[in-house]
NUKOLDREN-704756 format. One record per residue: x, y, z of N, C-alpha, C in turn; residue number from 1; residue in three letters. Coordinates in nm, 2 decimals, padded with zeros to 4 digits. Atoms other than C-alpha are relative to their C-alpha. Example, Ala and Ser with C-alpha at 12.3 -4.5 7.8 and 13.67 -1.06 7.14 Angstrom:
+--------+--------+--------+--------+--------+--------+--------+--------+--------+-----+-----+
!   n_c1 !   n_c2 !   n_c3 !  ca_c1 !  ca_c2 !  ca_c3 !   c_c1 !   c_c2 !   c_c3 !   k !   r !
+--------+--------+--------+--------+--------+--------+--------+--------+--------+-----+-----+
!  00.09 ! -00.12 !  00.00 !  01.23 ! -00.45 !  00.78 !  00.09 !  00.12 !  00.00 !   1 ! ala !
! -00.09 ! -00.11 !  00.00 !  01.37 ! -00.11 !  00.71 ! -00.08 !  00.11 !  00.08 !   2 ! ser !
+--------+--------+--------+--------+--------+--------+--------+--------+--------+-----+-----+
This chain:
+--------+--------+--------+--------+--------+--------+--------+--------+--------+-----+-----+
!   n_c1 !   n_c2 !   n_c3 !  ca_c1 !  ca_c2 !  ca_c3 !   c_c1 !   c_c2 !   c_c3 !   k !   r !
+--------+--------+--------+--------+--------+--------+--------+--------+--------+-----+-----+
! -00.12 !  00.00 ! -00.08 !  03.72 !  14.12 !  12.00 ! -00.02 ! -00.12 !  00.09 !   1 ! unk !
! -00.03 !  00.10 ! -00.08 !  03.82 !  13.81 !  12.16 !  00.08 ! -00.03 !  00.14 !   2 ! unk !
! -00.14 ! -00.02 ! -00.16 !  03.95 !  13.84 !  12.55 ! -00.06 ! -00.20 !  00.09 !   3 ! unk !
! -00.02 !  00.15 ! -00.06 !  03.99 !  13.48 !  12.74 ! -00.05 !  00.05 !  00.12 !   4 ! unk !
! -00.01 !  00.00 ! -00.16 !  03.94 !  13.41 !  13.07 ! -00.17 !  00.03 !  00.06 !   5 ! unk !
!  00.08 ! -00.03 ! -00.06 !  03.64 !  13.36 !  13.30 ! -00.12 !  00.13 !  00.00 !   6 ! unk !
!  00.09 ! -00.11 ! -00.05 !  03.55 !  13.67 !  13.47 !  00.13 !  00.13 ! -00.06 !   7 ! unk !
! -00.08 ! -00.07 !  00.07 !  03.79 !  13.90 !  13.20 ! -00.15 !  00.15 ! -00.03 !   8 ! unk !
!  00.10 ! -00.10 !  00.07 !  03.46 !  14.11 !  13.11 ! -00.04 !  00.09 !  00.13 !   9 ! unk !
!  00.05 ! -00.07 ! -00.13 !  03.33 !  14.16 !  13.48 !  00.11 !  00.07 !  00.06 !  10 ! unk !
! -00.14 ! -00.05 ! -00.05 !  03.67 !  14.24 !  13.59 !  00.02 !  00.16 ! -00.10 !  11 ! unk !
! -00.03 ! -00.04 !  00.06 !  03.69 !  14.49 !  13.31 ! -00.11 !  00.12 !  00.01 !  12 ! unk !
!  00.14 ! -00.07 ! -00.05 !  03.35 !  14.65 !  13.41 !  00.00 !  00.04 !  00.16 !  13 ! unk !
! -00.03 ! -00.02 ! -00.15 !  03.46 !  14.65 !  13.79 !  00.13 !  00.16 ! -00.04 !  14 ! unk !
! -00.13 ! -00.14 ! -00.07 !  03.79 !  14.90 !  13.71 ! -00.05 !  00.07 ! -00.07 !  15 ! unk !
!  00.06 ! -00.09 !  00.08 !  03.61 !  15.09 !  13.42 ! -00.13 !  00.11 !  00.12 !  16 ! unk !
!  00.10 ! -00.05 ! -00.12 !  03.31 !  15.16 !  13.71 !  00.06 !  00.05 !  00.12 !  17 ! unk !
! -00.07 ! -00.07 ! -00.12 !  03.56 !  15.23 !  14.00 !  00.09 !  00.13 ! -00.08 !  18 ! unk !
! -00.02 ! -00.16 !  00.06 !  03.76 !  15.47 !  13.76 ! -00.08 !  00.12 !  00.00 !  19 ! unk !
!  00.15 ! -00.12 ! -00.01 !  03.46 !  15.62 !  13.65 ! -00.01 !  00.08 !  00.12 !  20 ! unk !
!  00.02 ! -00.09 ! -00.15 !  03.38 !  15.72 !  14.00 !  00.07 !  00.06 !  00.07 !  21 ! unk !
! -00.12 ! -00.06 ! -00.05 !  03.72 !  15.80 !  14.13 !  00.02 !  00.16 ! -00.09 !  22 ! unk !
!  00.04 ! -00.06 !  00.08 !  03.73 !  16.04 !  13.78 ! -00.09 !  00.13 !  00.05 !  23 ! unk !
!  00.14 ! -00.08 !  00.00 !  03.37 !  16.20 !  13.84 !  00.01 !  00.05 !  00.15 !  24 ! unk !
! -00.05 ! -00.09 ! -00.14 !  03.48 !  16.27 !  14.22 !  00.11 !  00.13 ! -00.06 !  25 ! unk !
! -00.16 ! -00.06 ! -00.01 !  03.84 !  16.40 !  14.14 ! -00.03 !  00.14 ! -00.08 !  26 ! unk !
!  00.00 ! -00.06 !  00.08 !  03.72 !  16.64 !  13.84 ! -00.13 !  00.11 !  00.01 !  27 ! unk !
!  00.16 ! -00.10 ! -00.03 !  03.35 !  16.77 !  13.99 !  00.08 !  00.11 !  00.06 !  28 ! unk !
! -00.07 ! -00.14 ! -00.03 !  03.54 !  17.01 !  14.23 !  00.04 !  00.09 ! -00.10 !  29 ! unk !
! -00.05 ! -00.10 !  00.11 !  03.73 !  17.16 !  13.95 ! -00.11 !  00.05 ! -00.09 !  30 ! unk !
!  00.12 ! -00.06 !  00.06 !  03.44 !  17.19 !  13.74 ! -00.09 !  00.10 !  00.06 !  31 ! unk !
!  00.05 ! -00.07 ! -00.08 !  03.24 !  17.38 !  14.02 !  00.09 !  00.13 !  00.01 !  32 ! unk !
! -00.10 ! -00.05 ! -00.05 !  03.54 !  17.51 !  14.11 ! -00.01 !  00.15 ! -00.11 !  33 ! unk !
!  00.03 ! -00.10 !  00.03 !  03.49 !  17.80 !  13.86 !  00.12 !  00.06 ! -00.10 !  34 ! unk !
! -00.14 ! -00.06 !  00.11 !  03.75 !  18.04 !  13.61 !  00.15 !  00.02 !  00.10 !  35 ! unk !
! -00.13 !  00.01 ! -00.04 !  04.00 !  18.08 !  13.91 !  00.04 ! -00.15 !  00.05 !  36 ! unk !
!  00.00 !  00.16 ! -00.03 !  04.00 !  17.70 !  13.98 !  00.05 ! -00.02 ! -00.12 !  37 ! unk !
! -00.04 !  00.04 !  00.14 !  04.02 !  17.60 !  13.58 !  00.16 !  00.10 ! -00.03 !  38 ! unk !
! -00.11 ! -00.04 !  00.04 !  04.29 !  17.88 !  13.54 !  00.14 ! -00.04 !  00.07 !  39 ! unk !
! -00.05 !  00.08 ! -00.09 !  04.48 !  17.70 !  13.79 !  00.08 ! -00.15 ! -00.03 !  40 ! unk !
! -00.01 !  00.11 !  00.11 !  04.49 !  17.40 !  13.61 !  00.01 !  00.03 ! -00.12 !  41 ! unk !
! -00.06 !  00.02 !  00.12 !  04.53 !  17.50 !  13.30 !  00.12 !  00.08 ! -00.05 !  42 ! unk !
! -00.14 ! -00.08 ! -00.02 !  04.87 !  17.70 !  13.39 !  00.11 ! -00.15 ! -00.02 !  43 ! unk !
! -00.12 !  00.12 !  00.04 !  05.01 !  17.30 !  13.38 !  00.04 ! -00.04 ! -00.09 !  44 ! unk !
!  00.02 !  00.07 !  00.11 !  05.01 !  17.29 !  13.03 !  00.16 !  00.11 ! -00.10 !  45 ! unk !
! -00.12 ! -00.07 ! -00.01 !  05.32 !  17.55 !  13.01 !  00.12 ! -00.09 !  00.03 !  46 ! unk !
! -00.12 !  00.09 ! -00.03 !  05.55 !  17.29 !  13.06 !  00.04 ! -00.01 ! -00.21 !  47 ! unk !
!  00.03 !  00.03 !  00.09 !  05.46 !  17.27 !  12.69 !  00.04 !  00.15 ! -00.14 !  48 ! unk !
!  00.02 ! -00.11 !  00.04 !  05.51 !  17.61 !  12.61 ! -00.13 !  00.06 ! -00.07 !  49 ! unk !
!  00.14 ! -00.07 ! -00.03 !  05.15 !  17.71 !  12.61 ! -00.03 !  00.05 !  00.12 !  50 ! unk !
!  00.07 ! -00.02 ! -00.16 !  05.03 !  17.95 !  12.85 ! -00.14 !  00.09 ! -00.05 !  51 ! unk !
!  00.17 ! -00.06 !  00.00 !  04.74 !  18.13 !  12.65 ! -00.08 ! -00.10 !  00.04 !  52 ! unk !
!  00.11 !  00.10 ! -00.02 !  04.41 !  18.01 !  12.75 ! -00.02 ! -00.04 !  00.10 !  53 ! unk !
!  00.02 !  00.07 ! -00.11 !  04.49 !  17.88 !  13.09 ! -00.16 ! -00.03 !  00.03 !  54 ! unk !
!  00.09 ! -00.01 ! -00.05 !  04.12 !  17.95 !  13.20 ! -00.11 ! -00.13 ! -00.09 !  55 ! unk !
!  00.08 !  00.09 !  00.09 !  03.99 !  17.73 !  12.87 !  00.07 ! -00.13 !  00.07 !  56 ! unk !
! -00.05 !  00.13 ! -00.03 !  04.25 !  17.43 !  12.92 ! -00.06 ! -00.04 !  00.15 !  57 ! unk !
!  00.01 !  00.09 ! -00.16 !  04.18 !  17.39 !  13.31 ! -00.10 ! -00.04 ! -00.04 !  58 ! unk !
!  00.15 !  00.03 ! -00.04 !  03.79 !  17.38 !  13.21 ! -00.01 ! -00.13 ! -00.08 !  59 ! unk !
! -00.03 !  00.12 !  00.06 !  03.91 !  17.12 !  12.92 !  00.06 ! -00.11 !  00.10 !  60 ! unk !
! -00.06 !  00.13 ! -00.08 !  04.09 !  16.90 !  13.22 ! -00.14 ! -00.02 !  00.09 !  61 ! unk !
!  00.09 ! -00.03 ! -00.10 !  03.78 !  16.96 !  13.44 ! -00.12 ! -00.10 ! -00.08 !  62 ! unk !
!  00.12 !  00.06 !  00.16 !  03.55 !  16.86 !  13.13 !  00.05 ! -00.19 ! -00.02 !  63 ! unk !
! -00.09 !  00.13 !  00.05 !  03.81 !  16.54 !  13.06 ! -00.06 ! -00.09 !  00.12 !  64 ! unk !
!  00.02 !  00.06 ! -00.10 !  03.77 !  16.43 !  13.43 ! -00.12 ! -00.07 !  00.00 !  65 ! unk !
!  00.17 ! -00.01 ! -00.09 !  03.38 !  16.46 !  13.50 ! -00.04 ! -00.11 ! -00.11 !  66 ! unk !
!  00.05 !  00.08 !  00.15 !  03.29 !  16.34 !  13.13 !  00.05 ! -00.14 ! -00.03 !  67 ! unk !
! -00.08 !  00.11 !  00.01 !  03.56 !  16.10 !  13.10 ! -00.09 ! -00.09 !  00.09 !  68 ! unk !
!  00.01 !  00.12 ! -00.10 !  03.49 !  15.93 !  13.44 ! -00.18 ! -00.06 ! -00.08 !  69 ! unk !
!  00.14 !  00.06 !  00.04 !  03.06 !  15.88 !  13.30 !  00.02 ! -00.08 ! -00.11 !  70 ! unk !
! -00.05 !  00.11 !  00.14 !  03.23 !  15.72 !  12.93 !  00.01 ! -00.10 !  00.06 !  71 ! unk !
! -00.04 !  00.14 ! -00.08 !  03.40 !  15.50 !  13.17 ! -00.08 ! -00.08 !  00.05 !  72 ! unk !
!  00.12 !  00.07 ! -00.08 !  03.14 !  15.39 !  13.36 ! -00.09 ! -00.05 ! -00.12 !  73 ! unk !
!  00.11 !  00.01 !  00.10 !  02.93 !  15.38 !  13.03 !  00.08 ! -00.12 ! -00.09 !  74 ! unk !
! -00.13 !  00.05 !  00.10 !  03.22 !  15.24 !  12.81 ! -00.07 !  00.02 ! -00.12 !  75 ! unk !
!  00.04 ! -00.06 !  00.11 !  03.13 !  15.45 !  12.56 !  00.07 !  00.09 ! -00.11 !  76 ! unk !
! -00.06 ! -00.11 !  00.10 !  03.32 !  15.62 !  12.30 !  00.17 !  00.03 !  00.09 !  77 ! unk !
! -00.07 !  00.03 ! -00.05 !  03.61 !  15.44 !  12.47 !  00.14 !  00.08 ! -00.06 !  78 ! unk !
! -00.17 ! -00.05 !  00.07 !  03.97 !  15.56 !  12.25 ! -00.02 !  00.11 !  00.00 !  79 ! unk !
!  00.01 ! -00.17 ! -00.02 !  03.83 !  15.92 !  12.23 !  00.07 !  00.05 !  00.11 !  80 ! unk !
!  00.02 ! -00.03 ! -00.16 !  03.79 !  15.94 !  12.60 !  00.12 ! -00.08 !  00.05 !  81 ! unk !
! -00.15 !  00.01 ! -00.04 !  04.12 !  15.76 !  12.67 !  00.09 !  00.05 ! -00.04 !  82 ! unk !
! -00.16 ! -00.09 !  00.08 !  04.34 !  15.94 !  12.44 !  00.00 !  00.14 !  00.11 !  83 ! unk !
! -00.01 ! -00.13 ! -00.11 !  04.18 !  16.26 !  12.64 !  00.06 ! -00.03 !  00.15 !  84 ! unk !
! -00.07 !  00.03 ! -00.15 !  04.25 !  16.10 !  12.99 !  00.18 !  00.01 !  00.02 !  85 ! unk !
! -00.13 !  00.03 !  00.05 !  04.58 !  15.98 !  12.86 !  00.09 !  00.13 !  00.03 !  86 ! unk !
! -00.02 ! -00.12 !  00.02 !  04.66 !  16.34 !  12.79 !  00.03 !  00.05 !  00.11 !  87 ! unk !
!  00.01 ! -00.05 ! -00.14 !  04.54 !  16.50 !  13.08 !  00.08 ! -00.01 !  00.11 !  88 ! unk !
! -00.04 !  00.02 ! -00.09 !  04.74 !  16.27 !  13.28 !  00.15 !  00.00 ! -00.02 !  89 ! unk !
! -00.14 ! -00.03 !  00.04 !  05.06 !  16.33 !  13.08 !  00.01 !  00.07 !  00.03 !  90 ! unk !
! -00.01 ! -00.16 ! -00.01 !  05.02 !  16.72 !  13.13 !  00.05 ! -00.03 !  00.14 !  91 ! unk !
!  00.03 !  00.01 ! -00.17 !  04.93 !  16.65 !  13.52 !  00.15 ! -00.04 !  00.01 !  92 ! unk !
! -00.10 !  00.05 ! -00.06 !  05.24 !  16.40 !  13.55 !  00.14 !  00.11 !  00.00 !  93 ! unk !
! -00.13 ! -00.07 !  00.04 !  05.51 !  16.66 !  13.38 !  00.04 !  00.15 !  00.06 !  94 ! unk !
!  00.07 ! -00.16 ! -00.10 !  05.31 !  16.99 !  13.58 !  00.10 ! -00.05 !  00.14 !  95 ! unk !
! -00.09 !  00.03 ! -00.15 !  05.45 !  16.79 !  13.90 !  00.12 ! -00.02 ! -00.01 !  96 ! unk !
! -00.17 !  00.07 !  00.03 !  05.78 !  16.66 !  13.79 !  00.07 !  00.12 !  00.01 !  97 ! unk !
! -00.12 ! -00.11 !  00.00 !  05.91 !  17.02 !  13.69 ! -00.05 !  00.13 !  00.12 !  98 ! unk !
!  00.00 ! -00.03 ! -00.13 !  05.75 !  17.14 !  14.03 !  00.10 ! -00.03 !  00.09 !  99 ! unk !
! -00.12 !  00.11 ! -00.09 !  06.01 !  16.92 !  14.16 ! -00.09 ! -00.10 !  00.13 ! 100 ! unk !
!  00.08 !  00.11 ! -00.10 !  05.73 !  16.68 !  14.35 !  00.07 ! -00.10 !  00.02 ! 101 ! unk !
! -00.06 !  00.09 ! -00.03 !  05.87 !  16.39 !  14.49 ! -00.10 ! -00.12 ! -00.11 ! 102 ! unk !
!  00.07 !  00.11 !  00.00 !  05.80 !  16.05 !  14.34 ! -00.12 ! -00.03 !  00.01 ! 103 ! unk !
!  00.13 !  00.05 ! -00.06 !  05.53 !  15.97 !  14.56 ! -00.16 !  00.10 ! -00.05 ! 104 ! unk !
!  00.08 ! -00.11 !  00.04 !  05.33 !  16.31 !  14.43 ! -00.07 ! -00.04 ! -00.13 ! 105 ! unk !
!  00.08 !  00.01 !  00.12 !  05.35 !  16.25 !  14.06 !  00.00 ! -00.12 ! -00.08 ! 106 ! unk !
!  00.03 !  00.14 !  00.04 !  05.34 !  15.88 !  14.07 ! -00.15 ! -00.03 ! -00.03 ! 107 ! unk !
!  00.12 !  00.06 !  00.03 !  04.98 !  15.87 !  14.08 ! -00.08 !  00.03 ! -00.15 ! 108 ! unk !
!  00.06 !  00.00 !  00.17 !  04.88 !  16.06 !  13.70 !  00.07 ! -00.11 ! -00.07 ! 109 ! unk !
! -00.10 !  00.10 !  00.09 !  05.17 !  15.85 !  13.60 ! -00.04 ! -00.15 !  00.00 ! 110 ! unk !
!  00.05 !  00.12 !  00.01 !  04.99 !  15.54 !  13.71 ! -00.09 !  00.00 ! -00.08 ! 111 ! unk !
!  00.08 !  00.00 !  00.05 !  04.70 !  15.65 !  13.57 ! -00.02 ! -00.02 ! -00.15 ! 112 ! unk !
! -00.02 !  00.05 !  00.16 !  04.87 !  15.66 !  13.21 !  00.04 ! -00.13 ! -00.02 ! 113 ! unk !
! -00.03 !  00.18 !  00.09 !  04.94 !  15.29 !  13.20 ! -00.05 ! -00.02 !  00.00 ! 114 ! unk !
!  00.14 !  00.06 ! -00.04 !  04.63 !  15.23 !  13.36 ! -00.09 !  00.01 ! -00.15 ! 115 ! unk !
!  00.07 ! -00.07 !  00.09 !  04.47 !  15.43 !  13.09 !  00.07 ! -00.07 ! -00.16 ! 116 ! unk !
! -00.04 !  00.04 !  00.14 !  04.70 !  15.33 !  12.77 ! -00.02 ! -00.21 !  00.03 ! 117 ! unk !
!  00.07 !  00.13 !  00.03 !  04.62 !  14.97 !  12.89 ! -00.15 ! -00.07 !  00.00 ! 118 ! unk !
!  00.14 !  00.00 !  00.05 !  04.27 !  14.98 !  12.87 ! -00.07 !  00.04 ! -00.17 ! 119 ! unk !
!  00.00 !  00.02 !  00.16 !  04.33 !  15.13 !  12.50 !  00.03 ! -00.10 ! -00.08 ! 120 ! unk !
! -00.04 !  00.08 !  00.04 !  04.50 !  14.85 !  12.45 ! -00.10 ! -00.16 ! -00.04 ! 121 ! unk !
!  00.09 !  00.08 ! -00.02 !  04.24 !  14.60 !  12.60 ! -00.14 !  00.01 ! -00.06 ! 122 ! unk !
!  00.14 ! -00.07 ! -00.02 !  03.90 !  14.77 !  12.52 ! -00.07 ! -00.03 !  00.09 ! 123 ! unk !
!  00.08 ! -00.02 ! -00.12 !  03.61 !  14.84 !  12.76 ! -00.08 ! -00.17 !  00.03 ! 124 ! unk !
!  00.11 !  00.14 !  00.00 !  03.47 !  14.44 !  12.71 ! -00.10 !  00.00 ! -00.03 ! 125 ! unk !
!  00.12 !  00.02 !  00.02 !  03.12 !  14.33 !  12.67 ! -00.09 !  00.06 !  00.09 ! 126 ! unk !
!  00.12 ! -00.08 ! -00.10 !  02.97 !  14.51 !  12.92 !  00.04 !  00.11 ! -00.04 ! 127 ! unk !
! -00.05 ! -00.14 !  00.00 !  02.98 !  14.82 !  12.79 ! -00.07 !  00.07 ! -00.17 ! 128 ! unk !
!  00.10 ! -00.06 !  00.13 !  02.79 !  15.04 !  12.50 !  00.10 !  00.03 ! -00.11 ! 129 ! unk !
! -00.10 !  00.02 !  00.18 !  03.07 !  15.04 !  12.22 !  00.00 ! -00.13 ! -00.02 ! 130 ! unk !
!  00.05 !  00.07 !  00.00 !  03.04 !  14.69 !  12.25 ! -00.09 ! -00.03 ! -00.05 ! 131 ! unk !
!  00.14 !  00.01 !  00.07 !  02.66 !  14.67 !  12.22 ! -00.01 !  00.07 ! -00.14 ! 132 ! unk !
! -00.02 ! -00.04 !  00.15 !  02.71 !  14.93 !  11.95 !  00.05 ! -00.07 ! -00.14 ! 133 ! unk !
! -00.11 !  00.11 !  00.10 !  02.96 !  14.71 !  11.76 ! -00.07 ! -00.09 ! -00.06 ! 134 ! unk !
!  00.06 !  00.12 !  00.02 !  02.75 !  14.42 !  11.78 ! -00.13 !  00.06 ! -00.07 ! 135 ! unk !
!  00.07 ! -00.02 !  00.11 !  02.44 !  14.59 !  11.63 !  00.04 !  00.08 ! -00.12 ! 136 ! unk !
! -00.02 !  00.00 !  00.15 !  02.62 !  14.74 !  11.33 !  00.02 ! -00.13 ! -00.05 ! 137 ! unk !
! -00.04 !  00.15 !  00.05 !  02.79 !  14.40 !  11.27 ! -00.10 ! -00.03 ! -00.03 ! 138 ! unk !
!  00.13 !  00.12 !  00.01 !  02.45 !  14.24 !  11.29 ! -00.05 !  00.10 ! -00.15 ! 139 ! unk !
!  00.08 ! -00.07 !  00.14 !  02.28 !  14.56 !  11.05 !  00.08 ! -00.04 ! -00.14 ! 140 ! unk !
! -00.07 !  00.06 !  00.15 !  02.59 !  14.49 !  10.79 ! -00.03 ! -00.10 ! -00.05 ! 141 ! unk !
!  00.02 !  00.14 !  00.09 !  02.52 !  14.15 !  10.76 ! -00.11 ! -00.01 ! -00.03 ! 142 ! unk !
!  00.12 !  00.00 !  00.05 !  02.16 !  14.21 !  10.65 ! -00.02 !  00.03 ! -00.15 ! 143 ! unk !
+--------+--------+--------+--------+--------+--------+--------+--------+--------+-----+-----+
């Protein structure tokens, strides 16, 4: 993969690492947080017409967050772990909307899906272990 520009890799390794962290804060609570926490969260998924399971799905957003944010930071098993984010933050955005949250409430999952589908777009860069990975199959194939 070919990306231009200078400092395009370090830059790409700076928001991947502050995600990560933002992620691994935002999602540890809930993970701690226990079956009435997860079932709490996963009551937003009813917008969808699912409501069995709540107590599984919250622990799947909980799991998405914590896990997700360490991929990120790792840039590891990058499209998996974004399609899940992606997800997560589509549920989250549509949970608030038909709460009737203002704007300002369910603007921020909503950022996080561009954020998120344009990083699918871009990939994690050269700093980053799908990368490294990449580059040693490539290398093993051509042997």
């Amino acid at each position: 993969m070919q990306i231009s520009g200078k400092y395009t890799h370090s830059g790409l390794l700076l928001l991947r690492v502050g995600l990560g962290i933002l992620y691994i804060f935002h999602g540890f609570p809930k993970l701690l947080g226990g079956p009435d926490v997860w079932e709490e969260y996963g009551e937003a998924i009813q917008f969808l017409g699912i409501s069995a399971y709540p107590i599984f799905f919250g622990f799947l957003t909980a799991i998405a967050e914590v896990f997700g944010g360490v991929f990120l930071i790792l840039g590891l098993f990058m499209k998996p772990i974004l399609i899940l984010l992606i997800i997560t933050m589509v549920v989250a955005t549509f949970h608030l909307i038909g709460e009737g949250n203002p704007y300002a409430i369910y603007s921020h999952p909503l950022k996080m899906v561009i954020v998120f589908m344009a990083l699918l777009c871009i990939g994690p860069g050269k700093y980053s272990m799908d990368d490294k990975m990449n580059r040693n199959l490539n290398r093993n194939l051509m042997r």
